[in-house]
N, C-alpha and C positions, 0 to 999 in steps of 0.2 A: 827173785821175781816179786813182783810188787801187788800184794792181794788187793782190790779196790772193793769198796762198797757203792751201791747207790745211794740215793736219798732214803731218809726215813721212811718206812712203808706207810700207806694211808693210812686211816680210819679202818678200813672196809679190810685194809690186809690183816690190821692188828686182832680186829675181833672174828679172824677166821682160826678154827678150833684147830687145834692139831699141824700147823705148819710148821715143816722139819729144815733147821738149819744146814744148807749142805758144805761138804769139805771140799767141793770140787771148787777149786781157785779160779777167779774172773780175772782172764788176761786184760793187762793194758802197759801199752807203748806210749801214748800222750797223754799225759794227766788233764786235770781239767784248767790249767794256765799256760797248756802248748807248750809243757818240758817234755824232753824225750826221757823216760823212765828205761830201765831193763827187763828184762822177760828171759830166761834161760830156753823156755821152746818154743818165743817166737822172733826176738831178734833178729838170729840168723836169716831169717825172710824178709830183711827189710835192708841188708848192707848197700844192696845193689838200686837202693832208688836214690835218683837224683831232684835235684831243685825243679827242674824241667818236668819230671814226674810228680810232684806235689803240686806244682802250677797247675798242671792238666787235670787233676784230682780236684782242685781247687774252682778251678772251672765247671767242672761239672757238676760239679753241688751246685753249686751258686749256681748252675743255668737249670737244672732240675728244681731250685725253688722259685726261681723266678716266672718257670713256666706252670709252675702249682698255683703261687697266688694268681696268675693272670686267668687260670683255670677255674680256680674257684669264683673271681669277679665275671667270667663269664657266664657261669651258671645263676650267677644270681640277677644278672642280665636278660637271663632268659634263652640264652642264646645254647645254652647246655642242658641235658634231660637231668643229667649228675655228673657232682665229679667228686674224686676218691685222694682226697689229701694226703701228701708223704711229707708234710713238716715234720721236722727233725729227724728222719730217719735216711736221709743222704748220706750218711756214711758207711751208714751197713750196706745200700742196696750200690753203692759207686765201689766199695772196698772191695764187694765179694765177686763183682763183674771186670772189673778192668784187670785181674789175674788171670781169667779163665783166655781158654784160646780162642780164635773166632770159628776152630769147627767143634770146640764142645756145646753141647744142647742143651737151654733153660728153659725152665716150665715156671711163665710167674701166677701169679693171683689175677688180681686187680688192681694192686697202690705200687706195683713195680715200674714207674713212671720212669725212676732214674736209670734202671734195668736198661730199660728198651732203648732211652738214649744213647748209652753208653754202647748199644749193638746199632748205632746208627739210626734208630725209627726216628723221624722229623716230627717234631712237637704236632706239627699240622695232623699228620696220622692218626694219631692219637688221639687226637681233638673229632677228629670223622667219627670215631668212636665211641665219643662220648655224647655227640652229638643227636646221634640216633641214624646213623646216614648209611654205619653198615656191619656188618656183623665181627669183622675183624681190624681191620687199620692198616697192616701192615702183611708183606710177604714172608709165612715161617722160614721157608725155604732160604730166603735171601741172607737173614740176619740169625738163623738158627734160632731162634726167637719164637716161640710156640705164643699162641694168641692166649689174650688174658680170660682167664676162667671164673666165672661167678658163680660156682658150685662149689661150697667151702670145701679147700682140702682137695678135689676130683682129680687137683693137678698131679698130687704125688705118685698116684698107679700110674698116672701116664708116665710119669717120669721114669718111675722104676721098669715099666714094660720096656722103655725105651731101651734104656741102659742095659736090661738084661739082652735084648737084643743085640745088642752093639757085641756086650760080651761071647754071646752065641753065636756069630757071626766069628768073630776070633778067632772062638776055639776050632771051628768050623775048617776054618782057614788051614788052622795048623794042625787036625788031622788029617789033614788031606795031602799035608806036605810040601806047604804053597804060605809059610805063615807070614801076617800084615806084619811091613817095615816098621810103621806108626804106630806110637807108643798106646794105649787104652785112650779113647775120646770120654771125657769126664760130662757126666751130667746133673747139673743144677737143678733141686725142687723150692721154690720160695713158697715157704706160707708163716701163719701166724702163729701168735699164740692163742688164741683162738681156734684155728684151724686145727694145733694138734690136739684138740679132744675128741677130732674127728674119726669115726670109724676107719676111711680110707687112710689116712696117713699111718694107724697103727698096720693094719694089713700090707700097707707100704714097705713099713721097715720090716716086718716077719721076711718076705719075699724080698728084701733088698739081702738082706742078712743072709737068707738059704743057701741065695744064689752067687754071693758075693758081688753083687749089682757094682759097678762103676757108676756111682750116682753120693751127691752132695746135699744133705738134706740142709737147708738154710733157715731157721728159723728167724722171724725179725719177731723179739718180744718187746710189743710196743706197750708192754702191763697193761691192757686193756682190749677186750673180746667184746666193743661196741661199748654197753655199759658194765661189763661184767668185768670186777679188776684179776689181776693174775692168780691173785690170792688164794680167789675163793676155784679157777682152773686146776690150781696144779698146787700140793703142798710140798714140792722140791722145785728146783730150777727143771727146765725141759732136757737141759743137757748129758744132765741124769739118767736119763731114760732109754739113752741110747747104750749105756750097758748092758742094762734087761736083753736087747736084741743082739749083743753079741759084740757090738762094735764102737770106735770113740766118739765120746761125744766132749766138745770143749765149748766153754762159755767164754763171751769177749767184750768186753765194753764196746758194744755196738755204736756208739759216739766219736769213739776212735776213730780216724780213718785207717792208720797205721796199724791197729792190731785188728782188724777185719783185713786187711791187705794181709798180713803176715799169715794171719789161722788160715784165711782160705787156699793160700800158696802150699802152706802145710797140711791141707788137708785134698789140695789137689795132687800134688805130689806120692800123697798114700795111695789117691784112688789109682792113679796110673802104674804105679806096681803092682796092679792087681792083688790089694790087701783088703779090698772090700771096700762097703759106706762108711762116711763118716757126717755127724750131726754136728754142725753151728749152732749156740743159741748168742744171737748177736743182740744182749738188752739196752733198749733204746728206746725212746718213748716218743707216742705220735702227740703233736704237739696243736694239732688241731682238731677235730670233728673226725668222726668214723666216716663220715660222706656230710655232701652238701644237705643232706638228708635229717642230721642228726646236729643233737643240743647240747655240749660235751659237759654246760653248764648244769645242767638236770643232775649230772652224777660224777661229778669229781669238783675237788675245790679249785680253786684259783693259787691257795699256795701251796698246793701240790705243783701246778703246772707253769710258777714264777719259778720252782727249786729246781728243776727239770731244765728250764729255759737257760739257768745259767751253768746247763752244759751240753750248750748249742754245739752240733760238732763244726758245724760252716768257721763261729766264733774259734774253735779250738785250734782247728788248722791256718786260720788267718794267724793268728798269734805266734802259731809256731814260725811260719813261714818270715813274719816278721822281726822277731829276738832270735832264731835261732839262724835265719840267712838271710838275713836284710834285706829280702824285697819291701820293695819303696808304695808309697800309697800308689803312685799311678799307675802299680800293676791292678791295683782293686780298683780301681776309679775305670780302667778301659775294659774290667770283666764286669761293671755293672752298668758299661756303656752298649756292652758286646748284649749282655742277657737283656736290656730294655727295648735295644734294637729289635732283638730274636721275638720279645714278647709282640711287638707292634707288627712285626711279619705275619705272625699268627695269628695274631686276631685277624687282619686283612683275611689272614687265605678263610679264616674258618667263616666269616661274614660274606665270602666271596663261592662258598661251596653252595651248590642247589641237593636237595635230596633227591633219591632214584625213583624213579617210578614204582611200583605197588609189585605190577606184573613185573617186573624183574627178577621178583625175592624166588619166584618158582625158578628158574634158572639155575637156580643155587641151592637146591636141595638133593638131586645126586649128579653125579659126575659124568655118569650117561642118562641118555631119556629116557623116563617111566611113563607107561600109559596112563599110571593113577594121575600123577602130578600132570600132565598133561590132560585131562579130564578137568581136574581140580581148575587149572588156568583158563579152558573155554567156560567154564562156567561162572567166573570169576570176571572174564570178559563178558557174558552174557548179562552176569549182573549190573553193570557198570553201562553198560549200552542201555536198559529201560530207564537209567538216569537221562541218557541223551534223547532219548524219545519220550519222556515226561514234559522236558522242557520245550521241545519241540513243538509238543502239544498245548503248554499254559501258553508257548510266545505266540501262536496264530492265532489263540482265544483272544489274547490281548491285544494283536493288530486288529483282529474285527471289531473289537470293543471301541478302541481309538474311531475305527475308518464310520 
């Protein structure tokens, strides 16, 4: 197996006191000039992919950056409240999704862009969302796809409730003497490294671990928590960590597309034998701005994020595809004829949406009627009506004025 490093750590890693070298080995399948490398335990999860399968991988990235930058030039247009960049992190969030089955359940963040895609959400969705037009985007129900959460980390109890459900369900089943044909349904938690300094994610894995949760914890460590580097978060890798709670954790050259494909296969495989969670830390670096929001320039260098650049995974997999099975340029020339189209789609539809009315949003706060919220609405209408009778009254002051 082939141990890799990343780049030299910044500044800001070096002069953090105390940071402990770890021995847990960072898989990778494609180095960073698109050679297929060896791995002893993740290989065997990749025999079975074909050219057709790297095309569609290849796709996908490239349409998840494409619909990023058009994302971000929309917001700076005005046309967007924010938006939440995943430059260079397409190969963690396309690797660890296009394994899963479409009835296992993911619970992302907010930058799992390429996620949603890869479960079907239409770029347009997404963009409603960001838009400010409405509180989710898309149907969970349809794409197994839980809405995106802005409450750092909230996602992982959801996730683990979930799963632990599923499994209690199960067993349920098979006391009874009626037990499910279908193998364990696997569930996905995405957060950051950021996120796991979070309260709920540690109380996540305690109660993932108890119970032996059928649940995927996926870290994307994009070494940077806004402005805060990895360093100064965590003085071991995250992967680590999931010993403490009992269960494996493996680190992967999140750049790779190949060895996030491979880990996640291998560690959806564990959860469906009912062996309990297992922890991803897929390290990968976001290669833009925390949100439209943020100065990335204020606190990281530029050669930090040139050394990073040149291990673009879009670039990595192009390469490969190219030296190692001769796809020819005009397969890349009609995927970035395909993703410029798709960008021009969406902007039309997003230019082309109206927002909801006001009194609607009460509609949608419970499932059946409540006299408060009903209350809350006639009064809400009541307000909005002395508007209509304000004006009523300055326009007949000012037709008398005129007459």
């Amino acid at each position: 197996m082939k141990t890799v490093e990343g780049p030299e750590p910044t500044m800001e890693s070096r002069s953090h006191a105390g940071v402990v070298e770890s021995t847990l080995p960072k898989h990778q399948l494609l180095d960073e000039r698109g050679a297929v490398t060896e791995d002893d335990l993740l290989s065997p999860y990749t025999q079975d992919i074909t050219v057709d399968d790297l095309q569609h991988l290849y796709r996908s990235m490239t349409k998840a950056r494409r619909v990023d930058e058009e994302g971000t030039s929309l917001q700076r247009q005005g046309q967007l409240v924010l938006w939440v960049p995943l430059k260079g992190q397409e190969a963690a969030q396309i690797g660890s999704t296009w394994p899963t089955r479409p009835t296992d359940r993911l619970y992302p963040s907010y930058r799992e862009h390429a996620v949603a895609f890869e479960r079907g959400v239409e770029p347009s969705e997404l963009m409603r969302y960001f838009r400010g037009h409405t509180a989710g985007g898309w149907d969970p129900e349809k794409h197994n796809l839980n809405l995106y959460t802005v409450v750092l980390g909230s996602q992982a109890p959801h996730a683990v409730g979930y799963a632990m459900g599923t499994a209690l369900d199960r067993k349920a089943a098979e006391d009874a003497g009626t037990p499910l044909e279908t193998e364990l349904e696997a569930v996905v938690a995405y957060f950051g490294d950021g996120a796991s300094t979070e309260g709920e994610v540690h109380e996540s894995m305690v109660f993932a671990a108890s119970y032996d949760a059928p649940v995927l914890f996926f870290i994307q460590n994009n070494q940077w928590a806004i402005s805060v580097p990895f360093a100064t978060q965590s003085r071991v890798p995250l992967a680590t960590r999931a010993a403490g709670y009992g269960f494996e954790g493996l680190r992967v050259d999140g750049n790779d597309i190949l060895a996030v494909v491979a880990a996640t296969r291998y560690a959806l495989a564990k959860i469906r034998r009912g062996e309990g969670p297992v922890l991803i830390e897929a390290e990968t670096y976001r290669m833009g701005a925390h949100t439209t929001a943020d100065d990335p320039t204020k606190y990281r260098k530029r050669e930090e994020e040139d050394q990073w650049g040149l291990l673009d995974p879009i670039e990595r997999l192009k390469e490969h595809l190219r030296t190692a099975h001769g796809v020819a340029d005009s397969f890349f020339e009609t995927v970035a004829q395909e993703n410029d189209d798709l960008a021009r789609r969406m902007r039309a539809d997003l230019l082309a949406m109206t927002p909801p009315e006001f009194v609607d949003r009460f509609e949608h706060v419970y499932a059946e009627p409540h006299a408060l919220v009903a209350a809350e609405r006639a009064e809400y209408l009541e307000y909005q009506a002395g508007f209509e009778d304000a004006s009523d009254v300055h326009g007949t002051a000012a037709e008398g004025v005129g007459a």
